[in-house]
KEDREN-535394 format. One line per field, with one value per residue: residue in one letter; x, y, z of N, C-alpha, C in turn; residue number from 1. Coordinates in nm, 2 decimals. Each point is the difference from the previous one (the first is absolute). Layout:
N
r	a	... .
nx	X	... .
ny	Y	... .
nz	Z	... .
cax	X	... .
cay	Y	... .
caz	Z	... .
cx	X	... .
cy	Y	... .
cz	Z	... .
k	NUM	... .
//
This chain:
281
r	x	x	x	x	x	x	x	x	x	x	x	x	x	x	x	x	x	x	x	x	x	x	x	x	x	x	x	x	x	x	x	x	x	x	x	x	x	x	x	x	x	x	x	x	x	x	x	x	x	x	x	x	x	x	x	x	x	x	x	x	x	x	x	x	x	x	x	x	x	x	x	x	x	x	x	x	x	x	x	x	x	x	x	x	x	x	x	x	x	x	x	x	x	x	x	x	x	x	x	x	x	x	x	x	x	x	x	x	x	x	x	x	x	x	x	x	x	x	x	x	x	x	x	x	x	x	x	x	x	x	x	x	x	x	x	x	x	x	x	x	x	x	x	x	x	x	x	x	x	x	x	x	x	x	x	x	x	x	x	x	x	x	x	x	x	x	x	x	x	x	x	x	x	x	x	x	x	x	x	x	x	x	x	x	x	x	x	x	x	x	x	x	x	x	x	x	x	x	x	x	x	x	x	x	x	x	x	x	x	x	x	x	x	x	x	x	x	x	x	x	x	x	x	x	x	x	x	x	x	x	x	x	x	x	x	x	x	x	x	x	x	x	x	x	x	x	x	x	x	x	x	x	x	x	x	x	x	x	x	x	x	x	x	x	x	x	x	x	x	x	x	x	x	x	x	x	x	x	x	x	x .
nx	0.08	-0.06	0.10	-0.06	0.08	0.09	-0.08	0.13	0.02	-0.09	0.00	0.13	0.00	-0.09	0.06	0.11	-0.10	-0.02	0.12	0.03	-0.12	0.04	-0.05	-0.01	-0.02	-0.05	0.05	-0.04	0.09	-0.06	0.00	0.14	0.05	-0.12	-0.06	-0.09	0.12	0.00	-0.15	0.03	0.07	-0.05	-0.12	0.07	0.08	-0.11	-0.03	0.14	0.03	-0.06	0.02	-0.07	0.05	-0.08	0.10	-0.12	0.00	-0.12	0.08	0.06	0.00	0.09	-0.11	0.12	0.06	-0.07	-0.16	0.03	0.10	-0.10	-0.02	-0.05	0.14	0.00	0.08	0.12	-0.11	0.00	0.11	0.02	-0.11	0.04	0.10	-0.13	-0.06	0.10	0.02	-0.09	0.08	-0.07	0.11	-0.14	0.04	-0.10	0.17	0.03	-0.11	0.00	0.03	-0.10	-0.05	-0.06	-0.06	-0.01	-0.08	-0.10	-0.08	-0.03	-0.06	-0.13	0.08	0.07	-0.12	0.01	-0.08	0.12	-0.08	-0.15	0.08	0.08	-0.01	0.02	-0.03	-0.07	-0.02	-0.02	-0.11	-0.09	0.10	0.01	-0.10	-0.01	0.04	-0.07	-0.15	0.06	0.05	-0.11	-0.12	-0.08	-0.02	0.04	-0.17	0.00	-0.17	0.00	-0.08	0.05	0.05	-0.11	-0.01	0.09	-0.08	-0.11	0.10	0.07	-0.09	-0.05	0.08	0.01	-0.12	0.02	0.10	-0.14	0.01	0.05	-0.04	0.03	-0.12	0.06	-0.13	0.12	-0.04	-0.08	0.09	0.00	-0.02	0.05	0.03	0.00	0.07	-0.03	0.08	0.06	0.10	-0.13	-0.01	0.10	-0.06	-0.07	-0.03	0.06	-0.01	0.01	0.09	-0.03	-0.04	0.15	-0.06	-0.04	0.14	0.13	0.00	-0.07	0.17	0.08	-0.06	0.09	0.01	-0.02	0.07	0.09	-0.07	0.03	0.13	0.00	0.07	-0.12	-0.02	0.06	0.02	-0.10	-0.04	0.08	-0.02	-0.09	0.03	0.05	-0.12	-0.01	0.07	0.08	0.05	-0.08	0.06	-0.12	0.03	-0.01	-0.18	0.03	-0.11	0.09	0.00	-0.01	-0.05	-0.08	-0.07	-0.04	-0.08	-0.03	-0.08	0.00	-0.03	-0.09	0.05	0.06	0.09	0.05	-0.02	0.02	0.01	-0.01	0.04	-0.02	0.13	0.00	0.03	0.01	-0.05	0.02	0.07	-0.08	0.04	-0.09	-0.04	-0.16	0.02	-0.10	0.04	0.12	-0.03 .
ny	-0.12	0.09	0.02	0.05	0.13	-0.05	0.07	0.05	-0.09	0.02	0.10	0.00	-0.05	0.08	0.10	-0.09	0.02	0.11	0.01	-0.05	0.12	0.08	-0.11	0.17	-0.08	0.09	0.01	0.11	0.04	-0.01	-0.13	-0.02	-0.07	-0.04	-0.10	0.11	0.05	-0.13	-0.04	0.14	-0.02	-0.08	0.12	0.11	-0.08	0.00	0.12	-0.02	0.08	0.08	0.00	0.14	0.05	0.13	0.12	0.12	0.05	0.06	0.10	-0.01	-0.15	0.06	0.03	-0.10	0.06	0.00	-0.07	0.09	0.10	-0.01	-0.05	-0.12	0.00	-0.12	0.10	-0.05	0.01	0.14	0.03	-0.03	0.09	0.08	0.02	-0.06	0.14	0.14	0.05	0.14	0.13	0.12	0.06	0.11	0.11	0.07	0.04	-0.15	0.00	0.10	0.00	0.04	0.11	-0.14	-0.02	-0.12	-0.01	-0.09	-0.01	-0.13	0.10	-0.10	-0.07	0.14	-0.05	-0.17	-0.08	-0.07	0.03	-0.09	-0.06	-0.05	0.10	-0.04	-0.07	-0.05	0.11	-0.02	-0.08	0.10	0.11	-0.06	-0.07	0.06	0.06	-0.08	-0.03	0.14	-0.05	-0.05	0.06	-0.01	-0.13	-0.06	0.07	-0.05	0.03	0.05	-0.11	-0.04	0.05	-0.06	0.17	-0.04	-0.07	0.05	0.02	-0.06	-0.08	0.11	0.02	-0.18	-0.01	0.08	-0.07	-0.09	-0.04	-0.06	0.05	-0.14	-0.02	-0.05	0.01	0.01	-0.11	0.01	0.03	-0.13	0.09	-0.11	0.10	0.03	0.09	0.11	-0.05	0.12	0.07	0.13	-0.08	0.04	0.10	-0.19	0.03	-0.11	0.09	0.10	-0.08	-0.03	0.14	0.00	-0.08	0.09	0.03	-0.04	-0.07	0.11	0.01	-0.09	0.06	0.09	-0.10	-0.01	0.12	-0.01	-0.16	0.09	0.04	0.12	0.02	0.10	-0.12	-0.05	0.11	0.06	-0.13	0.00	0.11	-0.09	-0.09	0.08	0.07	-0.13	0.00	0.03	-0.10	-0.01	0.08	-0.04	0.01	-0.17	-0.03	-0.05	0.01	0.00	0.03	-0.13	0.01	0.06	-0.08	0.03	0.12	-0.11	0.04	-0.10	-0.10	0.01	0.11	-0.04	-0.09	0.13	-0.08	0.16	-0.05	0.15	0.00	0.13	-0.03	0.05	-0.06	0.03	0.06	-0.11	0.03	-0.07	-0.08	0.00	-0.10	-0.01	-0.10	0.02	0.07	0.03	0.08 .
nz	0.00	-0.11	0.07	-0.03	0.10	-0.12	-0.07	-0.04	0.17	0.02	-0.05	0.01	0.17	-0.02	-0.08	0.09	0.08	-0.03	-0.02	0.07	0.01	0.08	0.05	0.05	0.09	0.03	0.14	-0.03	0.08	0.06	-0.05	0.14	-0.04	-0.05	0.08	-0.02	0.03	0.08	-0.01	0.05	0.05	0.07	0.05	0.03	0.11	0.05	0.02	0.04	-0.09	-0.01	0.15	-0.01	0.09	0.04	0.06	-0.01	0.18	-0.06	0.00	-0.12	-0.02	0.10	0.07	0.09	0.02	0.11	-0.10	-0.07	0.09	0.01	-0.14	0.05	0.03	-0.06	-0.02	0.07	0.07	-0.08	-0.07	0.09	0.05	-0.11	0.07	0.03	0.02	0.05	-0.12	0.00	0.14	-0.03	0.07	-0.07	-0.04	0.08	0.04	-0.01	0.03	0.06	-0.12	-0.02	0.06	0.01	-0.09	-0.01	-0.14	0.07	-0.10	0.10	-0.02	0.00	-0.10	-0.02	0.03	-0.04	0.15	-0.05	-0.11	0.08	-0.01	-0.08	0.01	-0.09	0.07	-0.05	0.03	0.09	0.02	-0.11	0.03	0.11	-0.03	-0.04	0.07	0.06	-0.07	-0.03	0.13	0.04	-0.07	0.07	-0.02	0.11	0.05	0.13	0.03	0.06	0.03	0.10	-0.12	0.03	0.04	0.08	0.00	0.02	0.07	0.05	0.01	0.06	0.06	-0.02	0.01	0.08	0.08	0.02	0.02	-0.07	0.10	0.02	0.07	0.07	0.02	0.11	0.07	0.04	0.05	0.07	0.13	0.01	0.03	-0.18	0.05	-0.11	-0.08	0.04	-0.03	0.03	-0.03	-0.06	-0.03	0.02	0.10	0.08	0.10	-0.05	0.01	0.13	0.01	-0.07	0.02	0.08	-0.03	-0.05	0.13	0.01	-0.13	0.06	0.13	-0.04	-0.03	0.14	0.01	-0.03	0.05	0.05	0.00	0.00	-0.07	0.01	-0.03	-0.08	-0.09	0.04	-0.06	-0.05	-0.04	0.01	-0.12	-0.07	0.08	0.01	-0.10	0.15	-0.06	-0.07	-0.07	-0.03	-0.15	-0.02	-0.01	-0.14	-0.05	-0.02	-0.14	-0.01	-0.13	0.05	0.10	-0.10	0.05	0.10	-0.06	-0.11	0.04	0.01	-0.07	0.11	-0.11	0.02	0.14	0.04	0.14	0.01	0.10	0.07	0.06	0.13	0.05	0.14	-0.10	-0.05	-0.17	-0.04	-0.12	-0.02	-0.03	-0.01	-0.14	0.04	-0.11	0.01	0.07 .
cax	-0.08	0.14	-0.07	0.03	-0.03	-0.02	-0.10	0.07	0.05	-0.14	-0.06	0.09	-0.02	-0.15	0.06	0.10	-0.10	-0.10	0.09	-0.03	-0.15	0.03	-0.17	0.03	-0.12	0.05	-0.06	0.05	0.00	0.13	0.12	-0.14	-0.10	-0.09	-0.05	-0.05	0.08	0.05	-0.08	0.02	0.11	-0.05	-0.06	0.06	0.07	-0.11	-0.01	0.06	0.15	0.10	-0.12	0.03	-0.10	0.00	-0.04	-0.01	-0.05	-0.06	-0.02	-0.12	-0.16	-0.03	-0.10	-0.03	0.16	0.00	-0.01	0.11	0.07	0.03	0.03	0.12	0.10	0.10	0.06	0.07	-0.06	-0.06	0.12	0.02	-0.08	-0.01	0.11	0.02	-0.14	0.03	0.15	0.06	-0.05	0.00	0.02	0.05	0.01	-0.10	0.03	0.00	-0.15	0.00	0.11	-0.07	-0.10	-0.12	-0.07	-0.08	-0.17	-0.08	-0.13	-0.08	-0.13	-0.10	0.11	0.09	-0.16	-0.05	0.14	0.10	0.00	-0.07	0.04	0.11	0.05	0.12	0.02	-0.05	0.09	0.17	0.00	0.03	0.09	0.09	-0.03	-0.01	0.13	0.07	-0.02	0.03	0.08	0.00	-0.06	-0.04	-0.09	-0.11	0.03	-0.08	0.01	-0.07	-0.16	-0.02	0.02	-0.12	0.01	0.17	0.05	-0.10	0.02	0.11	-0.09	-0.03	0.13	0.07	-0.06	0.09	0.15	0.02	0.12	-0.02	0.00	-0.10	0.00	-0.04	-0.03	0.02	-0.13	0.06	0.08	-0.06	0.06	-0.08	-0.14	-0.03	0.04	0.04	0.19	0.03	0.05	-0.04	-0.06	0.11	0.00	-0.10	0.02	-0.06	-0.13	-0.11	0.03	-0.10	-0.13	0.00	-0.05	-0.10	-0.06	0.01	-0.16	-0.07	-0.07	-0.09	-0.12	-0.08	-0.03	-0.09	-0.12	-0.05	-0.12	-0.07	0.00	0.06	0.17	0.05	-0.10	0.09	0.11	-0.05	0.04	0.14	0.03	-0.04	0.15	0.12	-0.04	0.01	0.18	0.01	0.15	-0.02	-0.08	-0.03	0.00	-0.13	-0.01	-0.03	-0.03	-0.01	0.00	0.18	0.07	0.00	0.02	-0.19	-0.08	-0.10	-0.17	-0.06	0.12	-0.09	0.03	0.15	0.02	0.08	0.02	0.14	0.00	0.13	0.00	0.13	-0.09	0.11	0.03	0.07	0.04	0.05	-0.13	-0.01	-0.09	-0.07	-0.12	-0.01	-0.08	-0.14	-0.05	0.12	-0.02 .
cay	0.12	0.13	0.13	0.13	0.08	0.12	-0.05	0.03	-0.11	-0.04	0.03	-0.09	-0.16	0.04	0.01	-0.11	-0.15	0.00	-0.06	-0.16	-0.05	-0.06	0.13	0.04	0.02	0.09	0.01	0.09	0.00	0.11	-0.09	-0.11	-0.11	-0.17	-0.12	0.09	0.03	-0.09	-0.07	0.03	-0.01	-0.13	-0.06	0.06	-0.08	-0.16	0.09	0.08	-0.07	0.14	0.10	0.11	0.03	0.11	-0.02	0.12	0.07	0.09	0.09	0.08	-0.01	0.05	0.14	0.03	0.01	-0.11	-0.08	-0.07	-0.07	-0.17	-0.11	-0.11	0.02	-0.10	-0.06	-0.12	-0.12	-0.03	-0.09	-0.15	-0.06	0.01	-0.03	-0.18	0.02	0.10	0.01	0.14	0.02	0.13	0.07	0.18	0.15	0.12	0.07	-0.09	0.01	0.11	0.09	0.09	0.00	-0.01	0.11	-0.02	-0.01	-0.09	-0.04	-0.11	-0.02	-0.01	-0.06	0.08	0.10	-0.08	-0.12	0.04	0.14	0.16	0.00	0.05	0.13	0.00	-0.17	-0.08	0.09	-0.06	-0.14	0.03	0.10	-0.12	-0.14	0.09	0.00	-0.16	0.01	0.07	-0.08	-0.15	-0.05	-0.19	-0.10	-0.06	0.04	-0.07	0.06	-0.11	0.08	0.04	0.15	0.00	0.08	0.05	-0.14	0.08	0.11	-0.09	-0.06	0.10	0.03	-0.06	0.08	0.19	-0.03	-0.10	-0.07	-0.17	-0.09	-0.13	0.03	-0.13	0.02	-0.11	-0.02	0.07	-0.13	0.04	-0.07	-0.10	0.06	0.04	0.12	0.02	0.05	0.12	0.07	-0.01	-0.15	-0.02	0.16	-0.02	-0.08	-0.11	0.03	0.05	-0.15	-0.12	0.10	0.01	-0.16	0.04	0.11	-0.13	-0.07	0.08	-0.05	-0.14	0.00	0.03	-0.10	-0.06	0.13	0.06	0.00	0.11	0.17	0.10	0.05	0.12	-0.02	-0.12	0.10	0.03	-0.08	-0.01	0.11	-0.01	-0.15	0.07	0.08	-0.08	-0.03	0.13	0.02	0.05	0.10	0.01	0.11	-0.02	-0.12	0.04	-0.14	0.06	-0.05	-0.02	0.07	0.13	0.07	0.02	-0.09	-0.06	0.00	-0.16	-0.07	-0.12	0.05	-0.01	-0.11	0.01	0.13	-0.06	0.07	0.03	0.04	0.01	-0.02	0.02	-0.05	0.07	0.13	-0.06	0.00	-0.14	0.02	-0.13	-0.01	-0.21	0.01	-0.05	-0.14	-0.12	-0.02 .
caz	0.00	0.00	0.02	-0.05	0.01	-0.12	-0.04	-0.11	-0.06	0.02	-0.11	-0.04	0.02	-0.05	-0.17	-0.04	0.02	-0.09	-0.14	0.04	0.04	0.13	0.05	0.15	0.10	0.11	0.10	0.07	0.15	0.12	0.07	0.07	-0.09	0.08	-0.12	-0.08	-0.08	-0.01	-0.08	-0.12	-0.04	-0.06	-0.17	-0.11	-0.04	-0.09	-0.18	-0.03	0.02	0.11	0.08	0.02	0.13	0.03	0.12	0.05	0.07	-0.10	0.05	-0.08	0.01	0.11	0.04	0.13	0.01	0.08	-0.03	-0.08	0.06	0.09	-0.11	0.01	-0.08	0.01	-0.19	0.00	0.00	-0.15	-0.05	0.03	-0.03	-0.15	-0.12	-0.06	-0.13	-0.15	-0.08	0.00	0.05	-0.03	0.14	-0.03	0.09	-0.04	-0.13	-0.12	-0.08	0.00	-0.03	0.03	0.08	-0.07	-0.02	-0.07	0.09	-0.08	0.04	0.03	-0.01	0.13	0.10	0.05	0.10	0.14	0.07	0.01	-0.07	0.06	0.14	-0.08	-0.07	-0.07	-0.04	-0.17	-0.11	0.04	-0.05	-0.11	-0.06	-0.04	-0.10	-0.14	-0.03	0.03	-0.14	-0.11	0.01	0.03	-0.12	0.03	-0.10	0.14	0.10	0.08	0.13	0.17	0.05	0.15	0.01	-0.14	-0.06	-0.05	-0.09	-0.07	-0.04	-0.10	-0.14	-0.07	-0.08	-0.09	-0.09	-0.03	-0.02	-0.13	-0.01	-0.06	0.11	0.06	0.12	0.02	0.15	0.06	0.08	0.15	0.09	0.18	0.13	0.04	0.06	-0.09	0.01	-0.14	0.03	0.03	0.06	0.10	0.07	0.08	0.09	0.09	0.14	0.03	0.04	-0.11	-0.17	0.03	-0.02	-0.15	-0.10	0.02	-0.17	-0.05	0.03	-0.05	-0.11	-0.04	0.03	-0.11	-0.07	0.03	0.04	-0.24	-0.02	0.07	0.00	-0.08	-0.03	0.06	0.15	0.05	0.07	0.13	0.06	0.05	0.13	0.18	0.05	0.02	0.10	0.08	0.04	0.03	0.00	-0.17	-0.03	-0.11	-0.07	-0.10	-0.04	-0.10	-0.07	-0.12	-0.15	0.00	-0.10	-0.03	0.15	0.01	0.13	-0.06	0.10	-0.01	-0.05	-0.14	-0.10	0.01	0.07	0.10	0.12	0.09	0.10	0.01	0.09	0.08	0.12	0.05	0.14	0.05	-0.05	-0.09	-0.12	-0.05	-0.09	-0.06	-0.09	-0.05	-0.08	0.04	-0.07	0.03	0.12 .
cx	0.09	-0.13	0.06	-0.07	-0.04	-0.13	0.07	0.06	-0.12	-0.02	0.09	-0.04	-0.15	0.03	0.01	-0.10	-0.10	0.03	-0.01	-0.13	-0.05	-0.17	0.04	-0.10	0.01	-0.10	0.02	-0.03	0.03	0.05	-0.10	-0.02	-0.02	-0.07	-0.11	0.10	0.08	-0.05	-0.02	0.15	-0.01	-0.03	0.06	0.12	-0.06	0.00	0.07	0.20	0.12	-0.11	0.13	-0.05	0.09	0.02	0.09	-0.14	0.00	-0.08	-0.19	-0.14	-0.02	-0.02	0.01	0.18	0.03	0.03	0.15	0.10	-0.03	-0.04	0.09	0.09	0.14	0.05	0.04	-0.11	-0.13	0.04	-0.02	-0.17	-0.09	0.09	0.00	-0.14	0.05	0.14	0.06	-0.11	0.05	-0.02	0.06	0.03	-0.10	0.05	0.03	-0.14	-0.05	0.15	-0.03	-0.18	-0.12	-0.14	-0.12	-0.13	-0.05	-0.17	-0.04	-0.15	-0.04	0.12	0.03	-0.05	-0.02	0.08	0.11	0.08	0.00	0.06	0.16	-0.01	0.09	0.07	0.04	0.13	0.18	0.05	0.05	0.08	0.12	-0.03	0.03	0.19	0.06	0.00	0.07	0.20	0.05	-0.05	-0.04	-0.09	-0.15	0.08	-0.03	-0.01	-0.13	-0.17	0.02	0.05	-0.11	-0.04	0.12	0.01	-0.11	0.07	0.14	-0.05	-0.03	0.12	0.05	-0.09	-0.03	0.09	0.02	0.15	-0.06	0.05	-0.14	-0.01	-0.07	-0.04	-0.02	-0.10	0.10	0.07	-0.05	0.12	-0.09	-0.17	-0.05	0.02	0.12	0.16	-0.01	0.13	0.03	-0.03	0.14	0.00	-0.10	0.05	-0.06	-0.15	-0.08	0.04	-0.12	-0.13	-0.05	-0.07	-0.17	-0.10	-0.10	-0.14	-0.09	-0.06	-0.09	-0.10	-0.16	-0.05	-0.15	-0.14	-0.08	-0.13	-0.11	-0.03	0.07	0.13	0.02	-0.11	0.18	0.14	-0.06	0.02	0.16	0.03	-0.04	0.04	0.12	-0.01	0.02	0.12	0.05	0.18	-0.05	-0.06	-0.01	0.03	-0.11	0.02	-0.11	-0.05	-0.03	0.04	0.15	0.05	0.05	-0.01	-0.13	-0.06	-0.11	-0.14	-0.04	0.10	-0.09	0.06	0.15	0.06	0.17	0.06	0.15	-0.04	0.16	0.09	0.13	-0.03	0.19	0.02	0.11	0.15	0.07	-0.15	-0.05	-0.15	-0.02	-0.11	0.01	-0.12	-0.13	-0.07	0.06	0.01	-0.03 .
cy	0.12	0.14	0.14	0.16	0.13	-0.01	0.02	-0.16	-0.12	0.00	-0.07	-0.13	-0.05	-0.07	-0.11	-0.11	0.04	-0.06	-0.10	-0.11	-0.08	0.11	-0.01	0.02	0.11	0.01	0.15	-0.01	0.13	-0.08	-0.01	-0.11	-0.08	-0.08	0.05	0.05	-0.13	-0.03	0.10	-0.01	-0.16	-0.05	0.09	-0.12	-0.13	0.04	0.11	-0.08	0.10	0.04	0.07	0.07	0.14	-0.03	0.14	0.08	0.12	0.11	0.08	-0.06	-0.02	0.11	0.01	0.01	-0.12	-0.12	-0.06	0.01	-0.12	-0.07	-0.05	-0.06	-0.08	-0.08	-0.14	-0.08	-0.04	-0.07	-0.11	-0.07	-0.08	-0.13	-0.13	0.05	0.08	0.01	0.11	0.03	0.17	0.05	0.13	0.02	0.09	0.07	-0.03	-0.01	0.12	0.13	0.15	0.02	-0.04	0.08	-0.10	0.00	-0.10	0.00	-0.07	0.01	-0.01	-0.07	0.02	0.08	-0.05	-0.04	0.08	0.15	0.14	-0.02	0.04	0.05	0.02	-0.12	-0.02	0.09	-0.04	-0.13	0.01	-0.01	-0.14	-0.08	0.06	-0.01	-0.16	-0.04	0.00	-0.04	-0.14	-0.04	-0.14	0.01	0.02	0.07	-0.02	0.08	-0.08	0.06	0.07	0.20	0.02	0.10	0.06	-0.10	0.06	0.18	-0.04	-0.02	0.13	0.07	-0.02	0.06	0.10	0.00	-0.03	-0.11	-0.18	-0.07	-0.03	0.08	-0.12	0.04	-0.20	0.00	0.08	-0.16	0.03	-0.09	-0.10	0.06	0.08	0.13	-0.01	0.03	0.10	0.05	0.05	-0.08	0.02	0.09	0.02	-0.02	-0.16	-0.01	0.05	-0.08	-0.09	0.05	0.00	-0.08	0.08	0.08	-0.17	-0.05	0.09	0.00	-0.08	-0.04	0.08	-0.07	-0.05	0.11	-0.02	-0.03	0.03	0.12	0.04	0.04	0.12	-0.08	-0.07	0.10	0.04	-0.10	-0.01	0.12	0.00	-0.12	0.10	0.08	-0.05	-0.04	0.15	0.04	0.01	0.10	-0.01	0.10	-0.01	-0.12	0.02	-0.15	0.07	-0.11	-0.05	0.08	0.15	0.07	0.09	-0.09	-0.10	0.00	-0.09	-0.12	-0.09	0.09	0.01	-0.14	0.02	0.11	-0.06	0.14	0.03	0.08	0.08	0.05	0.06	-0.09	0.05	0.08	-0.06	-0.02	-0.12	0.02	-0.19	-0.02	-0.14	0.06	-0.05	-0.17	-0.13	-0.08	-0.18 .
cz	0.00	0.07	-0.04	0.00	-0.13	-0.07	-0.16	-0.03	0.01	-0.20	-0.09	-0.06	-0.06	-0.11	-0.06	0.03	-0.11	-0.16	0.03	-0.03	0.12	0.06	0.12	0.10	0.13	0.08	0.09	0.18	0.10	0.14	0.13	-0.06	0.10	-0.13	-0.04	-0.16	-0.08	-0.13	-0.14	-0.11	-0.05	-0.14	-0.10	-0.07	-0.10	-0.15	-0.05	-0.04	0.11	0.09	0.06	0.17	0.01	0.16	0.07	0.02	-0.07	0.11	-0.02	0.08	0.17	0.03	0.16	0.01	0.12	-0.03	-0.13	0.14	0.08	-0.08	0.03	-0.11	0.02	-0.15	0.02	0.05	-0.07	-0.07	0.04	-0.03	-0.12	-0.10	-0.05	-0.11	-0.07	0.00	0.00	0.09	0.00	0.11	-0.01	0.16	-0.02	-0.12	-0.11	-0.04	0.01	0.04	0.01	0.06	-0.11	-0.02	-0.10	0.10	-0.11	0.03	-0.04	0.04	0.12	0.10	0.14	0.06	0.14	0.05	0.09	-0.09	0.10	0.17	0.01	-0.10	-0.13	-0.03	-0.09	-0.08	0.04	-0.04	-0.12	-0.04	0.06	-0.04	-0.13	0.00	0.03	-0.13	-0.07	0.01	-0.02	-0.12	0.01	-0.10	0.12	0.10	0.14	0.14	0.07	-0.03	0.11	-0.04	-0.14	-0.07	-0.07	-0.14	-0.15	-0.05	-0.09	-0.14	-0.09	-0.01	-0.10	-0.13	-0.08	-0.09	-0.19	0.00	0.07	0.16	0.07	0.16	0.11	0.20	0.06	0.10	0.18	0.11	0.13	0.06	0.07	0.10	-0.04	0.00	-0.11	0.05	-0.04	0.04	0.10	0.14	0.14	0.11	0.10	0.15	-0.04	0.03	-0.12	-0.10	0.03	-0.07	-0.13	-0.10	0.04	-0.17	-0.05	0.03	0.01	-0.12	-0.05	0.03	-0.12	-0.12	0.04	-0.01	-0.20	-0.02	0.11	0.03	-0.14	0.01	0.12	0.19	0.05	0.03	0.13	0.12	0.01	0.07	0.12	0.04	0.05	0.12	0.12	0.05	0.00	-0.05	-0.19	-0.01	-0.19	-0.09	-0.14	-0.03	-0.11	-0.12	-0.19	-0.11	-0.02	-0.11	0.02	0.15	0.03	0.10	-0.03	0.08	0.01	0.00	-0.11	-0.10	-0.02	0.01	0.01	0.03	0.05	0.12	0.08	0.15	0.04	0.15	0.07	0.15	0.03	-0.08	-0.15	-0.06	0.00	-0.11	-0.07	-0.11	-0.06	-0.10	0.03	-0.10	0.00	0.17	0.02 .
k	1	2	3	4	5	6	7	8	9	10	11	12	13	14	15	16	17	18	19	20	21	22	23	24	25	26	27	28	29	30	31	32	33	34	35	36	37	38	39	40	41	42	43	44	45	46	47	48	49	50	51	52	53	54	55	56	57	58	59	60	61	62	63	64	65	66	67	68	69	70	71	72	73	74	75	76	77	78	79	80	81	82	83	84	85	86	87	88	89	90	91	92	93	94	95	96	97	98	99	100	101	102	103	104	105	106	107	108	109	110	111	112	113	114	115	116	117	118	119	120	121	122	123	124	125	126	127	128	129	130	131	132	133	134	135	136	137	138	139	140	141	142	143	144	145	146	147	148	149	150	151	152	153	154	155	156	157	158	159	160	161	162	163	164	165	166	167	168	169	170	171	172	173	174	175	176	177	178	179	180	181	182	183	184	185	186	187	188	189	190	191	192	193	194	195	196	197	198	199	200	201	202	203	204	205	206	207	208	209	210	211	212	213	214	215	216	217	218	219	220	221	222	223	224	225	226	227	228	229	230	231	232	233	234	235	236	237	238	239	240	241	242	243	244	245	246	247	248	249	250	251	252	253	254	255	256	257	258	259	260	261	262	263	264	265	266	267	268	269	270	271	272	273	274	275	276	277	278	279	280	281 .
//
């Protein structure tokens, strides 16, 4: 596994696989990695001859200065974690992808309205302006990102689209901790105590399965905000049952055959965000 900081020798090594016909699979990251990240880097290897893994803490699509410094942050045991699934692994510097102060702006539509949009601020547009430039480096064939970040993964898709450019986007199913609590990052920056609490998002979800042939999309979010009222260490930020395509809300489900319900929720002061496809359930 080579790793490499230049994105001048990144473009290089690009070049030389692409004369080859060699199809590049990429996984972009901001490291931390866990078997969430694992599986993507997996199946990039099943259908790919080179996988490629990004792995930089992107300023841009943080809106709390806090929250980016305590991103948890351990290169070498990234490295080590990886190195039997990818072959190049792309470790910029801020000033190596941003050489100067960015300034793009993008519009994503209703996208870039809800969720995690209207609660982060400027998001989506950071995400942007570095996938756009991973892209435009890396130039994959396939590109693979997680459900468990389902609107990031919808706003990706519509990039590639913009962009126009001939890459595959391949959303992997979300990975659990044996007590179904989604791998995260995050996940690390929990006390013991509030780790046990955590699988609470999780079973919540699932419980919603049972409510569909009874109530209503907007009876069954009411219902999880008074699941979540009840546990005094979450403080909810939304629970939302909307259109998997597009993230449009849904009023019925007989006219929707699929829903994905989507949550973020904070325990004791760490983000945590989830979501299960309703019909798959």
């Amino acid at each position: 596994m080579k790793i490499i900081e230049s994105k001048d020798l990144v473009c290089r090594k690009i070049e030389l696989l692409k004369k080859q016909n060699q199809t590049i699979g990429f996984v972009p990251t901001m490291g931390a990695l866990h078997k969430g990240h694992y599986e993507l880097l997996k199946q990039a290897k099943n259908e790919n001859k080179v996988v490629v893994c990004s792995i930089f803490v992107n300023p841009t699509q943080f809106n709390n200065p806090e929250d980016l410094k305590k991103y948890p942050r351990d290169l070498q045991k990234d490295f080590d974690y990886i190195a039997d699934v990818c072959d190049l692994v792309f470790v910029p510097s801020v000033e190596e992808m941003y050489p100067e102060n960015p300034t793009d702006s993008y519009d994503f539509g209703y996208l870039d309205t809800v969720m995690e949009a209207a609660f982060r601020p400027g998001h989506f547009n950071g995400v942007a302006m570095v996938v756009r430039r991973l892209f435009e480096i890396v130039k994959p064939d396939n590109t693979y990102f997680g459900k468990k970040d389902y609107q990031q993964a919808l706003i990706v898709k519509e990039l590639i689209k913009q962009m126009k450019v001939p890459i595959r986007m391949v959303m992997v199913d979300t990975v659990r901790e044996s007590d179904g609590l989604a791998f995260s990052s995050r996940n690390s920056l929990l006390s013991s105590d509030k780790r046990k609490q955590a699988p609470f998002i999780y079973q919540t979800m699932q419980k919603v399965q049972t409510l569909m042939n009874n109530m209503k999309p907007q009876e069954i979010e009411g219902w999880i905000q008074d699941q979540f009222k009840e546990q005094k260490d979450f403080d909810l930020e939304y629970a939302t049952i909307v259109q998997a395509d597009n993230l449009q809300p849904i009023h019925d489900f007989a006219t929707h055959t699929q829903a994905v319900l989507c949550v973020a929720a904070y325990l004791d002061n760490i983000r945590l965000i989830d979501n299960l496809e309703l019909n798959k359930i």
